[in-house]
C-alpha positions in Angstrom: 94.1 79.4 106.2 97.4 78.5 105.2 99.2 80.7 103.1 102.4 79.4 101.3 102.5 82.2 98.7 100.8 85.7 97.6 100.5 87.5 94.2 100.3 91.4 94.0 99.6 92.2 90.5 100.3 95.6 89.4 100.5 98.2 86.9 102.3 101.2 88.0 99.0 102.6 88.8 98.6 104.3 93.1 95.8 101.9 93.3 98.2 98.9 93.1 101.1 100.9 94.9 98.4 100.8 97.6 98.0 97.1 97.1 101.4 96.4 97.0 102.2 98.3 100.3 99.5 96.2 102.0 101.3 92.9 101.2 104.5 94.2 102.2 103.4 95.1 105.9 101.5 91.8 105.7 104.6 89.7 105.1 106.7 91.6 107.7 108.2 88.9 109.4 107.5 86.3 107.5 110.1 84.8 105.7 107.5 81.7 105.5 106.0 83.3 102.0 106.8 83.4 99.1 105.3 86.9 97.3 105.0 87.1 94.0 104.5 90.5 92.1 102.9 90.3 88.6 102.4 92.5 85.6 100.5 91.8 82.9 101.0 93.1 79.4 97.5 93.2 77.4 98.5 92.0 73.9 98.9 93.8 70.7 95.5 92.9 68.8 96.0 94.1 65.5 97.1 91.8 63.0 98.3 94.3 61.1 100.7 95.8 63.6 101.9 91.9 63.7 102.7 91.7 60.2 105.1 95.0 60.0 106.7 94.2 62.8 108.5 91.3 64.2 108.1 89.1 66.8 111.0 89.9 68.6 110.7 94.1 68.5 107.0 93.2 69.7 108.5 90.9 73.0 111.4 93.5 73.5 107.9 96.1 73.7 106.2 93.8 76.5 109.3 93.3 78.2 110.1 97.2 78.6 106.4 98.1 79.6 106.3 95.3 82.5 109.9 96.3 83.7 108.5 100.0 83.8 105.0 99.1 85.7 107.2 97.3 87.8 109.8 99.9 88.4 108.2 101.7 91.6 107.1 98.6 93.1 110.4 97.6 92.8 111.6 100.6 94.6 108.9 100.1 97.7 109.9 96.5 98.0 113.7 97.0 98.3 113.1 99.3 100.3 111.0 97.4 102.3 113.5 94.5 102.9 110.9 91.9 101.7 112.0 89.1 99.4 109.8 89.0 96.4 110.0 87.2 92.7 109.1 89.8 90.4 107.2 88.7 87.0 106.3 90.3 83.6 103.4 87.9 82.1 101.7 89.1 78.6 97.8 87.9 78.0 94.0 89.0 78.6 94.8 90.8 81.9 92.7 89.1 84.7 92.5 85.3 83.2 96.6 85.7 83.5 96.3 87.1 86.7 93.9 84.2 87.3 95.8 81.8 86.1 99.6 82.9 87.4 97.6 82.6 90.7 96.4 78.9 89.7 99.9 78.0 88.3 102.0 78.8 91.4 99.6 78.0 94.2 99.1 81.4 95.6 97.0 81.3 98.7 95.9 85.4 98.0 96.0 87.4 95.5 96.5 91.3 96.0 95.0 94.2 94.0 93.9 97.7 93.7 90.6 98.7 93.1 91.4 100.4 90.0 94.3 100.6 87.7 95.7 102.3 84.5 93.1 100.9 82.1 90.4 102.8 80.7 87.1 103.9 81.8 85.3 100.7 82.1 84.4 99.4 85.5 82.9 103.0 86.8 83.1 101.9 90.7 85.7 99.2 90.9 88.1 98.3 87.9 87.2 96.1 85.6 90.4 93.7 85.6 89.4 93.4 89.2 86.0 92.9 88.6 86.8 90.0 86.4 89.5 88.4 88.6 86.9 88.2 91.5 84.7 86.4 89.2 87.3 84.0 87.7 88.9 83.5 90.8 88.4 80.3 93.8 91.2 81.7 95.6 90.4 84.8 98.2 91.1 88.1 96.9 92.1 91.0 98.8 91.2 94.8 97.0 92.9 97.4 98.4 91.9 100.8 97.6 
């Protein structure tokens, strides 16, 4: 399999730390790939919230949450030495993921098992649950 690029996506959460970690000894020399780390912002539902405040206060929002699930990743991958393209994406969680993926011809995409959402998906989180199901390209969990 030829691999030009790989996607970590994640959240802030260990799980993705984890995730992130395994994609950075994976690209140890090789300065061949281009890794891209993603998060993704779920979007503000409510109408309402939509009509009180503006657009702009509401992007400024999306902007500091990805830069803050990003932070510690950042941190690892500096450390690290690994070149990376970092990425802050707002939409339905996995179908971004998905798509992202799609968009920038990842070869892999890169996971946790579980992140920072909620209690759905008991044994394996849902956003990865649903990425594996969306998904043609391979997809690596790591727990």
């Amino acid at each position: 399999m030829n691999i030009n690029a790989i996607l970590v996506s994640v959240d802030g959460s260990a799980s993705s730390l984890h995730a992130l970690a395994f994609a950075i000894q994976a690209m140890q020399r090789r300065d061949d790939v281009t890794l891209h780390v993603l998060t993704v912002q779920a979007p503000i539902i409510s109408g309402g919230v939509k009509r009180f405040i503006s657009a702009e206060v509401i992007a400024d929002y999306y902007q500091d949450e990805g830069r803050q699930a990003l932070q510690a990743a950042k941190t690892m991958l500096d450390e690290s030495g690994v070149a990376y393209q970092e990425h802050i994406e707002v939409g339905p969680v996995a179908e971004t993921i998905h798509r992202f993926a799609k968009d920038h011809e990842c070869g892999l995409i890169v996971m946790g098992t579980r992140g920072l959402g909620s209690v759905a998906g008991l044994l394996m989180g849902s956003v990865a649950t649903k990425v594996l199901s969306l998904s043609d390209i391979p997809v690596t969990l790591v727990k």
